[in-house]
C-alpha positions in Angstrom: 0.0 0.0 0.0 2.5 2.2 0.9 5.0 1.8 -2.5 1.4 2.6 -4.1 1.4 6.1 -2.9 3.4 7.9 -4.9 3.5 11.0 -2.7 5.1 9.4 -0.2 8.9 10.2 -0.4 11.9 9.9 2.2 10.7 13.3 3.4 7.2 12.8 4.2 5.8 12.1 7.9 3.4 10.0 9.3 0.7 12.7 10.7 1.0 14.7 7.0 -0.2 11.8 5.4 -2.3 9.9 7.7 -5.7 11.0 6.7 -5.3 10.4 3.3 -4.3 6.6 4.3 -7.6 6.1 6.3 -9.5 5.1 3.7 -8.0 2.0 2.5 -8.8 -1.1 4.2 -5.0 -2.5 4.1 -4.4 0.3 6.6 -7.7 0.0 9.2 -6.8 -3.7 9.4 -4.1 -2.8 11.3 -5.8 -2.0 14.7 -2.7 -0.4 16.7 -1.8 3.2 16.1 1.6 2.4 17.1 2.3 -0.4 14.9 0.9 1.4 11.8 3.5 4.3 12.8 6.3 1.4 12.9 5.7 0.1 9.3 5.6 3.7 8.0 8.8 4.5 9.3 10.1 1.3 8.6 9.3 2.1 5.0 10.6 5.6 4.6 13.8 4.2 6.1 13.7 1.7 3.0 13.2 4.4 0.4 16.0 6.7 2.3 18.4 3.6 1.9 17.3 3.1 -1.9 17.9 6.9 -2.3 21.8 6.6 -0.8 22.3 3.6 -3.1 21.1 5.3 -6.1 23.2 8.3 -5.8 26.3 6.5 -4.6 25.7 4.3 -8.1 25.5 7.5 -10.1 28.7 9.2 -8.6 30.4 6.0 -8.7 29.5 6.0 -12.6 30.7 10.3 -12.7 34.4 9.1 -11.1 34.7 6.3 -14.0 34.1 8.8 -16.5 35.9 11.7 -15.6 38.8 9.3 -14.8 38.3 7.5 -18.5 38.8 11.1 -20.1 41.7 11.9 -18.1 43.2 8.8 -19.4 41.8 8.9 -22.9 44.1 10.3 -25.7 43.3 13.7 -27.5 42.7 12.7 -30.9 39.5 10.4 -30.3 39.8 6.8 -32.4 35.7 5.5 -32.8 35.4 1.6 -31.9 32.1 -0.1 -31.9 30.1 -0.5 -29.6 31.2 2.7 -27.4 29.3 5.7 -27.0 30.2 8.7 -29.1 30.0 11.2 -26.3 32.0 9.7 -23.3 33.8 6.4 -25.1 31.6 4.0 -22.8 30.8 0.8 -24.1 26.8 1.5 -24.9 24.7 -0.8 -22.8 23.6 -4.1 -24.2 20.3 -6.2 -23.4 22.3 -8.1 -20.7 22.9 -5.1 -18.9 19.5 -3.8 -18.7 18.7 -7.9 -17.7 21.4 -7.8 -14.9 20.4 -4.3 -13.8 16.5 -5.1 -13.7 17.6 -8.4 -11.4 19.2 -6.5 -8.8 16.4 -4.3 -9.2 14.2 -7.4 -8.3 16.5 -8.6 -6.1 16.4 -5.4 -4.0 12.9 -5.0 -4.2 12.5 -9.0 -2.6 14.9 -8.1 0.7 13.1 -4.8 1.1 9.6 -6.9 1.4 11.0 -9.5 2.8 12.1 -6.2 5.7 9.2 -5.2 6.2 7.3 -8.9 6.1 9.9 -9.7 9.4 9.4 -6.4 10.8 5.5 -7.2 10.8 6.2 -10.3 12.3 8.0 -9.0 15.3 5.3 -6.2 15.7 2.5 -8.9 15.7 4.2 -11.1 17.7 5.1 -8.4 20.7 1.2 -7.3 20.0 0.1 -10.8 20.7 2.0 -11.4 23.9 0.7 -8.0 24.7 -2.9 -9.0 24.2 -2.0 -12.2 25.7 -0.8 -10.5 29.1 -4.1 -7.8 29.2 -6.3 -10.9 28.8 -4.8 -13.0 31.8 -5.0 -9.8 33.9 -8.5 -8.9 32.8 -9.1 -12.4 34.1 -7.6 -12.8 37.2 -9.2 -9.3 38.0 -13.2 -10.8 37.0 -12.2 -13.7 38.9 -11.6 -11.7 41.8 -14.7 -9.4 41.5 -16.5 -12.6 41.3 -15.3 -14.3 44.7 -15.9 -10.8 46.5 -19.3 -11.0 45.2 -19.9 -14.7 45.9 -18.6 -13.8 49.7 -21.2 -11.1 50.1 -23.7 -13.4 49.1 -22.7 -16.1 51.8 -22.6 -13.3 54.5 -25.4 -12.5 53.5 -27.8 -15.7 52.9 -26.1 -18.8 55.0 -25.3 -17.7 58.5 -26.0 -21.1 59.7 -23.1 -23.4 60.1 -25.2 -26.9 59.8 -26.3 -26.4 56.5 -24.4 -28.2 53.8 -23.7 -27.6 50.3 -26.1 -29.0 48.5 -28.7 -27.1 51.0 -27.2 -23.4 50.0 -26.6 -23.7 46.6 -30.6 -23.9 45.7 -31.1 -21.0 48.3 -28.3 -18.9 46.1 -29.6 -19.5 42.8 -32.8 -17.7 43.6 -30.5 -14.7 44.5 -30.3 -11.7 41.1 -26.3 -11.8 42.2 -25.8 -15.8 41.4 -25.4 -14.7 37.5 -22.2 -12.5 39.1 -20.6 -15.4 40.3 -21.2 -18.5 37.2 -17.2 -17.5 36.3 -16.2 -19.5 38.9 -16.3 -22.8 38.4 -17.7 -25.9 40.9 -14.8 -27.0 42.6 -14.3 -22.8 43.7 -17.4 -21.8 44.6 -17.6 -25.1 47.4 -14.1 -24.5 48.7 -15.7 -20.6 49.1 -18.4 -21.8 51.0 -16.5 -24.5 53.2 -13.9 -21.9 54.4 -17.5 -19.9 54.9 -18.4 -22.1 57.4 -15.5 -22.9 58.8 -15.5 -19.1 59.8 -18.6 -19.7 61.5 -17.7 -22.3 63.2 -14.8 -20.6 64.8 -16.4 -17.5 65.8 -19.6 -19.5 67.3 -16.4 -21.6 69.1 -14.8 -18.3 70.2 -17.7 -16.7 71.3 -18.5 -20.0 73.4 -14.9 -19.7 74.8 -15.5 -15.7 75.5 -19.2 -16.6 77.2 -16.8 -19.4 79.5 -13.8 -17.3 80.0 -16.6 -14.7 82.0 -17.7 -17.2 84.4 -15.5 -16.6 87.5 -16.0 -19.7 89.5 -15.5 -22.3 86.7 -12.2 -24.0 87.9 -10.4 -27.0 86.0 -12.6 -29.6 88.0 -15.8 -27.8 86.9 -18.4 -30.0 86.1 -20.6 -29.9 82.4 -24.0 -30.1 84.5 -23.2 -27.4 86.9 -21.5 -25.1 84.0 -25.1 -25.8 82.1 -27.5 -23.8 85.0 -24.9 -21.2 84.3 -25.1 -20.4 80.8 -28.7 -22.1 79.1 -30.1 -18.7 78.9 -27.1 -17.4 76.9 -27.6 -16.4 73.3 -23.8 -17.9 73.0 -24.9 -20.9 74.5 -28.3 -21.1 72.8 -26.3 -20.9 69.3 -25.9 -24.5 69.6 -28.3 -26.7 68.2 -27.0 -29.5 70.5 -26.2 -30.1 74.3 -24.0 -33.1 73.6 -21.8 -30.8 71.2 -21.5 -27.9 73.8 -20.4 -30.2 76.9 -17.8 -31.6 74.1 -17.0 -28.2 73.5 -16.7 -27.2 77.1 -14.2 -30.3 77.8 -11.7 -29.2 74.9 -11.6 -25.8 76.6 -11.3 -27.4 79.9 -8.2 -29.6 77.9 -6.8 -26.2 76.7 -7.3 -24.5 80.2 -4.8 -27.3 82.0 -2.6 -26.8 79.2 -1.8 -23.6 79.6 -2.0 -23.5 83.3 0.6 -26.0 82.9 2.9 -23.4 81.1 2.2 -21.2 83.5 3.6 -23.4 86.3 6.6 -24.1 84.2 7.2 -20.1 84.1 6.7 -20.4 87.3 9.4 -22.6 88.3 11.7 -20.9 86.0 11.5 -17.2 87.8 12.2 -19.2 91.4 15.7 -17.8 92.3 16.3 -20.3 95.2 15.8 -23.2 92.9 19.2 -24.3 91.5 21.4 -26.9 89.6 21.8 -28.0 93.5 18.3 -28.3 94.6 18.3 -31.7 93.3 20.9 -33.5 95.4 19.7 -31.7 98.0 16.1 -33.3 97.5 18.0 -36.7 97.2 19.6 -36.2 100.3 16.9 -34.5 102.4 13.0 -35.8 100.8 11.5 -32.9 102.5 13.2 -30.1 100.6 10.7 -30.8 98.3 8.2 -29.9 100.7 10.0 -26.6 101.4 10.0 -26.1 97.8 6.0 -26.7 97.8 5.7 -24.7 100.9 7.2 -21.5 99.3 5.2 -22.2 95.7 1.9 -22.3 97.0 1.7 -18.5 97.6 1.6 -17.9 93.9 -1.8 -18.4 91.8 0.0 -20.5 89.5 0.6 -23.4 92.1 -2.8 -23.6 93.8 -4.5 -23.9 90.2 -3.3 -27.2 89.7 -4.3 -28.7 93.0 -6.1 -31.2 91.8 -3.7 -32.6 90.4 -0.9 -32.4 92.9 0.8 -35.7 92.4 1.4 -34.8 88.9 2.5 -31.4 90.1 4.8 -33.3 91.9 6.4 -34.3 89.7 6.9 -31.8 87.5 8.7 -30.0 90.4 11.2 -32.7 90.5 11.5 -32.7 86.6 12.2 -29.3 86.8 15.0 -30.0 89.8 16.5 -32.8 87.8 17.1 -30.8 84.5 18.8 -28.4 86.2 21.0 -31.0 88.0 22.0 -32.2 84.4 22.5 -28.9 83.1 25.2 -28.0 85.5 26.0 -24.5 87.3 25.0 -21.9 84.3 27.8 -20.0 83.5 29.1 -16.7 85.4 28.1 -13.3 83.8 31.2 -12.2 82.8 31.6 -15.3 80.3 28.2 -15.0 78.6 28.7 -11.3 78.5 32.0 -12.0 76.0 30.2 -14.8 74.2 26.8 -12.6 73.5 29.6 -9.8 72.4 31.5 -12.3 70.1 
């Protein structure tokens, strides 16, 4: 299209002659501004480069001649064949043929140019498309989950119901159509991390409602817990007293747990228990006693009293891993190691 325009010269720019380009179809089937500026100048760099060639041909062709008169004598002798004016051989047919082949010749690696340069162009274009269409998709795919979210919030606040219970209940809802991108597989994972949320904030807020009651100890009983709490909405949230005294036991599991930790702190802030406490227990069975005796004015002992034989014995656990550890070293030499 462009080598049909005749106006079109080394000199011409794009934005002169883009209007008058408009019209034909070979140019709107390039979509891209951008790429439609890249052929253009790819092709006035072509006709710049055929220029250069042509006129270092000609004054190649002006130093032969003035170099054949120079050496030329003065009185002229005419031999066939050479041109009266200059004394060059006139051309022949197989000139004109060799000079219309490179003419060809150059013509076939100019198209062949352009062809690869409109290669590269649509293939940069196509990974371009390629990367706006993956990120126009991963954005829907986002807009839908967020919507398919707000429609669980909204719809299935109940943590019994199952699956195949919802998903009739959200196909009546104008929003479902908002959500048909995802496929099967994503919208249940949605919906069981859905109730899994639930779940855990029913369970915390059954923890919170426990955690308030200031005479539940570790030996608490379910039944007397239950007078305590059956009028609480927290408690009332369960469908099911079996599955709120199973509840009430893992907290009670978690409670001696960390009431265990605590006694373990514990035993670590005691400054008069040493690497030598243990043969001093061995030696003397009362010191642990002493020990006990001098424990049982913090919280953290008397919470665990009814389990005192195991308490027991995690005070002499304690008293032999300090044995085994050996006298900890003096604060000078962990000074210089924590400095090295």
């Amino acid at each position: 299209m462009l080598r049909e325009r005749s106006e079109i010269t080394r000199h011409s720019r794009f934005h002169d002659v883009r209007k008058r380009l408009e019209s034909d179809s070979r140019y709107r089937a390039i979509s891209d501004p951008a790429i439609r500026e890249d052929l253009f100048e790819e092709h006035i760099k072509i006709l710049k480069d055929e220029k250069k060639r042509a006129k270092d041909k000609d004054r190649k062709k002006r130093d032969k001649r003035s170099s054949d008169r120079r050496g030329s004598s003065t009185d002229r002798v005419e031999y066939p064949g050479l041109d009266e004016e200059d004394g060059e051989r006139a051309p022949t047919s197989d000139d004109e043929a060799e000079r219309q082949q490179k003419e060809r010749e150059r013509r076939l690696r100019a198209e062949a140019s352009i062809k690869e340069r409109e290669k590269e162009v649509q293939r940069t274009l196509a990974t371009h498309l390629r990367d706006r269409d993956k990120e126009r998709q991963h954005h829907q795919r986002d807009e839908a989950i967020r919507h398919f979210n707000a429609l669980l919030a909204d719809l299935v606040r109940n943590a019994e119901l199952t699956w195949k219970e919802v998903k009739k209940q959200l196909k009546k809802d104008h929003r479902w159509e908002l959500v048909e991108l995802l496929d099967r597989e994503d919208r249940e994972g949605l919906f069981n991390d859905h109730i899994n949320n639930l779940v855990k904030k029913k369970r915390d807020k059954f923890r919170e409602m426990l955690d308030e009651i200031s005479s539940l100890e570790l030996t608490t009983q379910w039944k007397d817990i239950k007078k305590v709490i059956r009028e609480d909405p927290r408690y009332l949230k369960y469908n099911s007293s079996e599955r709120c005294e199973r509840e009430f036991r893992e907290y009670l599991k978690d409670k001696a747990m960390n009431a265990k930790l605590s006694f373990r702190e514990l035993l670590h802030e005691c400054k008069f228990i040493t690497h030598k406490s243990w043969d001093t227990y061995r030696e003397n069975l009362n010191h642990l006693r002493e020990i006990e005796d001098i424990l049982r004015n913090d919280k953290r002992y008397l919470v665990l009293s009814h389990m005192h034989a195991e308490r027991s014995q995690m005070i002499l656990g304690y008293l032999e891993d300090l044995h085994k550890r050996g006298p900890p070293p003096p604060p000078t030499a962990s000074e210089s190691s924590r400095r090295k």
